[in-house]
C-alpha positions as CSV (number, residue, x, y, z in Angstrom):
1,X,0.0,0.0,0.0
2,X,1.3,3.4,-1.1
3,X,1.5,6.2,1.6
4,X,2.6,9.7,1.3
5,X,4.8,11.8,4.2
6,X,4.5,15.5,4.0
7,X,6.7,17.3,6.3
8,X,9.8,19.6,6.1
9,X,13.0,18.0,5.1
10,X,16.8,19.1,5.9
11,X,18.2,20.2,3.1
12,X,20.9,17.2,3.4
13,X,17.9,14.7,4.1
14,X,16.0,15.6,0.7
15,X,19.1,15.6,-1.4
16,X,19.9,12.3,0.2
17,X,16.2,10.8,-1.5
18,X,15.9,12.7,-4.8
19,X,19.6,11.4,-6.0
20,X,17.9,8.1,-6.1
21,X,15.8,8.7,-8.8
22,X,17.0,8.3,-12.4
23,X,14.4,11.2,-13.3
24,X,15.6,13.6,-10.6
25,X,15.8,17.2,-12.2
26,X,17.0,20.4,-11.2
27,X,13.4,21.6,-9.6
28,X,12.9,18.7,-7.6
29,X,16.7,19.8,-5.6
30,X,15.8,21.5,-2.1
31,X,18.3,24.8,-2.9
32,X,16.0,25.2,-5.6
33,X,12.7,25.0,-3.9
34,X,14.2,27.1,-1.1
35,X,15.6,29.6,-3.8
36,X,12.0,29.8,-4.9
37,X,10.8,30.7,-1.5
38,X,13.4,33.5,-0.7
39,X,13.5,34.9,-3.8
40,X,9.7,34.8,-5.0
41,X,7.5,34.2,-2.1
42,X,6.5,30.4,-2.5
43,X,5.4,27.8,0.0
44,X,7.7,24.6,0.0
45,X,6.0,21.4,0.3
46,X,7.8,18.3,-0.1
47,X,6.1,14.7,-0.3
48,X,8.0,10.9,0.0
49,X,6.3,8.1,-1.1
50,X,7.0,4.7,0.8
51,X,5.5,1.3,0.1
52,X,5.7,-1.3,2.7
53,X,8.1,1.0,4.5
54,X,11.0,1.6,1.6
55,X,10.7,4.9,-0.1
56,X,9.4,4.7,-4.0
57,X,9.3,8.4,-4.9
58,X,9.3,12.2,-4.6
59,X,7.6,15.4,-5.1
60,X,8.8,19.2,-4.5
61,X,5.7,21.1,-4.6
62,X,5.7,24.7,-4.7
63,X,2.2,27.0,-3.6
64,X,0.9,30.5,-4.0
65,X,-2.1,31.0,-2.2
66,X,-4.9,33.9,-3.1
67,X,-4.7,37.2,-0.3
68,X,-6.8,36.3,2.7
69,X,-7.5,32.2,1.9
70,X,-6.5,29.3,2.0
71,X,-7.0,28.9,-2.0
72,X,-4.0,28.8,-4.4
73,X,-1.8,27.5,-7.3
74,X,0.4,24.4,-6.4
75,X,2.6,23.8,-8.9
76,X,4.7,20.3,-9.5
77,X,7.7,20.4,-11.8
78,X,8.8,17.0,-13.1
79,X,7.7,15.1,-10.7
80,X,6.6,13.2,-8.6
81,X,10.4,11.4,-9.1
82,X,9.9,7.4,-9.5
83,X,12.0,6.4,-11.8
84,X,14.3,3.8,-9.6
85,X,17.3,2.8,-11.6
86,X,16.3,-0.5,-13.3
87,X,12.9,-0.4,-12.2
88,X,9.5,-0.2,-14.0
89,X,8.1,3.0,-13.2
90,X,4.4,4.5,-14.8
91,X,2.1,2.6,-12.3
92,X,3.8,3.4,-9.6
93,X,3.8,7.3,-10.7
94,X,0.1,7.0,-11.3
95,X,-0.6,6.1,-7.6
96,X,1.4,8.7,-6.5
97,X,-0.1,11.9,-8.9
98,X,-3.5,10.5,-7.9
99,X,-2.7,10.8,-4.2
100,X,-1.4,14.3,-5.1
101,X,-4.6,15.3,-7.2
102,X,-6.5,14.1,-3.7
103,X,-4.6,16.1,-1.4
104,X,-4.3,19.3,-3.0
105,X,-7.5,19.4,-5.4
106,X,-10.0,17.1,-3.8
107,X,-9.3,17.6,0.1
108,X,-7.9,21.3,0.2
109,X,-9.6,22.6,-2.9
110,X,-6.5,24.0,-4.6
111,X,-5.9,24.3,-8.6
112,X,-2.9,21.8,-9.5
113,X,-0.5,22.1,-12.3
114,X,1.9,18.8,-12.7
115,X,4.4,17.7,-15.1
116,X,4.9,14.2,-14.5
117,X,8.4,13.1,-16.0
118,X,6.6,10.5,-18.4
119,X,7.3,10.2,-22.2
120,X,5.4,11.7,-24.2
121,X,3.1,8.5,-25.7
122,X,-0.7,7.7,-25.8
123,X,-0.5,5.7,-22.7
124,X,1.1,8.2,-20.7
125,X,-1.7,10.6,-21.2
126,X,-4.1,7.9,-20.6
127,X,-2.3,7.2,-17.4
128,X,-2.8,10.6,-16.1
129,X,-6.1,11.5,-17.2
130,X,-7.1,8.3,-15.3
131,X,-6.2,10.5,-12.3
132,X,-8.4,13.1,-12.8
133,X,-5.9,15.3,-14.3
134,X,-6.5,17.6,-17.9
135,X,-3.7,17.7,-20.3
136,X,-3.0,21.4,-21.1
137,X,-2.4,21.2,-24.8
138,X,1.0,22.4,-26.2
139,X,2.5,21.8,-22.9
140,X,5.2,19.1,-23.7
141,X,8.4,20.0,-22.7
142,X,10.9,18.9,-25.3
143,X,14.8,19.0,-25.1
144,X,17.7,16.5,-26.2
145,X,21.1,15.2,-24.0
146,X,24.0,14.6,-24.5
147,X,26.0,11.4,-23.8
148,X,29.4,12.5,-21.9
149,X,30.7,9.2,-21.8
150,X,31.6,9.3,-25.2
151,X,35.4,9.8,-26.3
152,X,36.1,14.0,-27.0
153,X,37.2,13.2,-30.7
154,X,33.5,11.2,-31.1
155,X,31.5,14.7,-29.0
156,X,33.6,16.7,-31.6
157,X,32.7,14.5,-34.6
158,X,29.0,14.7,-33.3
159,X,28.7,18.3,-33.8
160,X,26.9,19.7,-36.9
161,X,29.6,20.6,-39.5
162,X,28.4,24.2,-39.3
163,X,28.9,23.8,-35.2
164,X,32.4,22.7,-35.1
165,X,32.9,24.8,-38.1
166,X,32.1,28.0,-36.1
167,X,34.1,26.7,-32.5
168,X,37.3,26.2,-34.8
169,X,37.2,30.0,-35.9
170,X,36.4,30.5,-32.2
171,X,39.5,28.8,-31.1
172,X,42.0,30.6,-33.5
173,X,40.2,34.0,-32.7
174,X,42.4,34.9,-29.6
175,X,39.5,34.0,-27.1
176,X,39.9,33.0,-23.4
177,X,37.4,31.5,-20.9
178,X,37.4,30.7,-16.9
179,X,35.6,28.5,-14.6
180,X,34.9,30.1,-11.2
181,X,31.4,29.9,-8.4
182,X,32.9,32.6,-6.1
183,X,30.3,35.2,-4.9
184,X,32.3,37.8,-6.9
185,X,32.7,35.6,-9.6
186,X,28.5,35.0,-9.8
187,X,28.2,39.1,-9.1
188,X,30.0,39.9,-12.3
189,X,27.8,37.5,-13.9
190,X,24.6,38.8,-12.6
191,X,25.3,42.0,-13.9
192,X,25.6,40.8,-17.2
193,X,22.4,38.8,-17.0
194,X,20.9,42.1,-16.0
195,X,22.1,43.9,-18.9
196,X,20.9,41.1,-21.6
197,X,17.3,40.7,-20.2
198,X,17.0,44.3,-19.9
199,X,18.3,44.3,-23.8
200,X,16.6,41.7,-24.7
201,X,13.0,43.1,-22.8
202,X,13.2,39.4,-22.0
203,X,11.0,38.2,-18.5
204,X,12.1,35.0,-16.3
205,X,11.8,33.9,-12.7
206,X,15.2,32.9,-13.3
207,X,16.4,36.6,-12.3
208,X,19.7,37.3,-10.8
209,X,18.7,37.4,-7.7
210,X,17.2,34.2,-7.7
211,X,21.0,33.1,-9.1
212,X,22.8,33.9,-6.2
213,X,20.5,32.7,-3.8
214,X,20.3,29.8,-5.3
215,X,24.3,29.5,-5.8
216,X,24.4,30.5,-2.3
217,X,22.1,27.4,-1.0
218,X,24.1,25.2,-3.2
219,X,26.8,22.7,-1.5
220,X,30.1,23.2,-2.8
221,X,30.4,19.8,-5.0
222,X,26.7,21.4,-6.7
223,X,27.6,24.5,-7.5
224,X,26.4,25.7,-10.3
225,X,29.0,25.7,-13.3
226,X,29.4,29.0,-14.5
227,X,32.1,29.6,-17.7
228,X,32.9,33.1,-18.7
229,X,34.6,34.4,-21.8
230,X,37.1,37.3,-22.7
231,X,39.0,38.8,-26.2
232,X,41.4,41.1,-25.1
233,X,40.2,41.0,-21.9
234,X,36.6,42.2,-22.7
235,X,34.5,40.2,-21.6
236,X,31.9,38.5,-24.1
237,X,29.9,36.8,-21.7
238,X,28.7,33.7,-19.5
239,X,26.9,30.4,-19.6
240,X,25.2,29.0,-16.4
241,X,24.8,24.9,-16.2
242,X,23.3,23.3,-13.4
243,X,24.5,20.2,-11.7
244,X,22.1,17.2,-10.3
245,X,22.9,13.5,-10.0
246,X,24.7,12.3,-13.2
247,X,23.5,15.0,-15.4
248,X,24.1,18.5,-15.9
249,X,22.0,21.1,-17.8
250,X,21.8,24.3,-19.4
251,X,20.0,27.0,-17.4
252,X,20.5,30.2,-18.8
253,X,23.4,33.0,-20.9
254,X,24.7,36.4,-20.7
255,X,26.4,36.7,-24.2
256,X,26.8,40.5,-25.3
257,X,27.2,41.5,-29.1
258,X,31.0,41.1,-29.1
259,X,30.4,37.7,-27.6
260,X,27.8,36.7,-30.4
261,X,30.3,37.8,-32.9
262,X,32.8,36.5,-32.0
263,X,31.3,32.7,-31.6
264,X,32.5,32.9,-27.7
265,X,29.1,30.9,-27.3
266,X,30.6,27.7,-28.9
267,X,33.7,27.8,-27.3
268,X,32.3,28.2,-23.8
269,X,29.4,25.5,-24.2
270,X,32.2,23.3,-25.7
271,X,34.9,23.7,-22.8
272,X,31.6,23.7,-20.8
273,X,31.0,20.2,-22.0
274,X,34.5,19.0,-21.5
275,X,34.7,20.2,-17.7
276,X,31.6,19.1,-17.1
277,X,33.1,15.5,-18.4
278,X,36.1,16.1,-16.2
279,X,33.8,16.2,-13.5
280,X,32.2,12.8,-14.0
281,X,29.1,13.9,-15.1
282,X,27.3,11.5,-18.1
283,X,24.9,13.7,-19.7
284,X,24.5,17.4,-20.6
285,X,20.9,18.1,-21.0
286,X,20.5,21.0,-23.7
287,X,17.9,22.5,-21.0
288,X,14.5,23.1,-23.7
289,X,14.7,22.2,-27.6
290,X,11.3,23.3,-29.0
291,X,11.0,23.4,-32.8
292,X,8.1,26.1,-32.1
293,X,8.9,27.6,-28.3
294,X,12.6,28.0,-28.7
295,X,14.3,31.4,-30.3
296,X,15.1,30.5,-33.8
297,X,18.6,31.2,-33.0
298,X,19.0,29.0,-29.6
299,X,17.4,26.4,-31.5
300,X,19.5,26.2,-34.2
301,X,22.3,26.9,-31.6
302,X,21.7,23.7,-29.1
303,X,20.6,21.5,-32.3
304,X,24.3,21.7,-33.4
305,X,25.5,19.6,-30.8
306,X,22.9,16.5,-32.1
307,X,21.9,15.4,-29.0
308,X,19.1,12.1,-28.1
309,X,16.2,14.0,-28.2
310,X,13.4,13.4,-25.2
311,X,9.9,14.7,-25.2
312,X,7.8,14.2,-21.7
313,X,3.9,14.2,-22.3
314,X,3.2,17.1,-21.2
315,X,1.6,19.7,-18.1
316,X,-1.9,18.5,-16.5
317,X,-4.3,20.6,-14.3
318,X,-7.0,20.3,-11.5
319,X,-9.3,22.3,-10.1
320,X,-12.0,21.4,-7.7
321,X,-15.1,24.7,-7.3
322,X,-15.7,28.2,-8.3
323,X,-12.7,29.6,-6.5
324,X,-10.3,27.3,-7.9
325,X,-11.1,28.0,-10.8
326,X,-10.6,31.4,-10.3
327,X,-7.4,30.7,-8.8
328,X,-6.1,29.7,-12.1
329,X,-6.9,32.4,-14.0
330,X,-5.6,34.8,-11.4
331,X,-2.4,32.7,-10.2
332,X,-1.3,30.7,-13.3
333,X,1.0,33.0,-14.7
334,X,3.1,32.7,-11.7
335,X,4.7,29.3,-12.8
């Protein structure tokens, strides 16, 4: 029999569960659930799943509630995690998203968004609309990893001939790059990232303030990996991967003009790659390849590297009465 736990968790206790999972992704980590509440005003809520006593999965759920009730948006990223290595997984995660749809929508009336870490397939959406849940259309999340086990002459090879084309001018162009996490070292970056969303008139919840919180909550061996590029000691930019289990992913850039024109973006993603090897990670995920959602230019950009492509089935809702539904429309755009 399946039970859920809902309770707070040291920071070293969660981290201890999550890296179980072969599913585990960057919002399911407790820095970034706690980065969400410091930076952005969410309520942490974090679930464990146990069957006959041994733990079977995960979920980090993050709330908003309306002024003056009780009523909210409670929003599950890729999760709940229960993906065991070696283990069949998609009945299991159905039991545990219908125990979620019953304790948010059906007991405390909330509205629910989820994205369960199923592929995207007929039976997965079957498997969740058995729970009650709606597939928002469109939703799927689609990106592509890269296998870091591989030899660095087969990664090279692997590259689009345009890619490699582009980091070999990069290379012979007099460019320079460092690794660093220290808090000066994240400062200069965040005043970059200021300057090119501001350029870019470009809105996230991934703001620099939320970076150095979060880098601030992260252990040491989780830092996130930030490279940085100069040409005569201009700078040209940065790239911001974070780090979870086995994997590592893209998360955001800063590159300036001089940066874009000077291909400093393919020489730091590649050195990027190889340091991230170094490290003993196996797989860079490419962090969102949309043929229709992302930039023409990123797209083109991250589809160089020919990566396994992965597409989940997509984000599902609840809502249970009048004032949940309301909730959504008022609360939504918070996600």
């Amino acid at each position: 029999m399946l039970t859920m736990e809902t309770r707070n968790f040291l920071q070293e206790e969660w981290n201890a569960v999550v890296v179980q999972f072969e599913d585990l992704n960057f919002m399911q980590l407790w820095e970034y659930g706690e980065a969400k509440r410091i930076t952005q005003g969410w309520q942490v809520f974090r679930h464990l799943f146990r069957v006959h006593g041994k733990i079977v999965g995960a979920a980090q759920a993050l709330v908003k509630t309306l002024p003056f009730t009780r009523r909210g948006l409670v929003w599950i990223n890729r999760a709940p995690l229960a993906k065991l290595y070696g283990a069949p997984y998609s009945d299991l995660l159905q039991e545990m998203s219908f125990t979620l749809k019953r304790y948010w929508v059906d007991e405390r009336r909330m509205y629910l968004r989820i994205v369960p870490t199923l592929p995207d397939s007929p039976s997965s959406l079957q498997l969740m609309e058995e729970c009650g849940l709606q597939i928002i259309p469109k939703s799927q999340w689609i990106s592509a990893r890269v296998d870091l086990t591989k030899d660095v002459d087969d990664l090279r090879e692997q590259l689009s001939q345009n890619w490699r084309r582009g980091l070999k001018k990069a290379e012979e162009s007099g460019l320079s790059y460092e690794v660093g996490s220290s808090e000066n070292f994240v400062q200069r970056i965040n005043e970059e990232y200021q300057i090119f969303l501001q350029r870019k008139r470009f809105k996230t919840n991934f703001t620099p303030h939320f970076i150095r919180t979060l880098q601030n909550l992260l252990p040491l061996e989780r830092k996130m990996y930030i490279i940085r590029g100069y040409k005569d000691k201009q700078s040209q930019g940065s790239i911001l991967f974070g780090c979870y289990g086995h994997t590592a992913e893209f998360l955001a850039e800063t590159l300036n003009e001089e940066g874009r024109q000077s291909n400093a973006g393919r020489l730091l993603f590649w050195n990027a790659l190889l340091g991230l090897k170094q490290r003993g990670f196996l797989l860079l995920d490419l962090g969102g390849v949309h043929p229709k959602e992302t930039p023409e230019g990123i797209l083109r950009f991250k589809s160089g590297f020919r990566g396994t492509a992965y597409q989940l089935v997509g984000t599902f809702e609840a809502a249970h009465g009048t004032l949940a539904r309301l909730t959504k429309n008022i609360v939504a755009h918070f996600a």
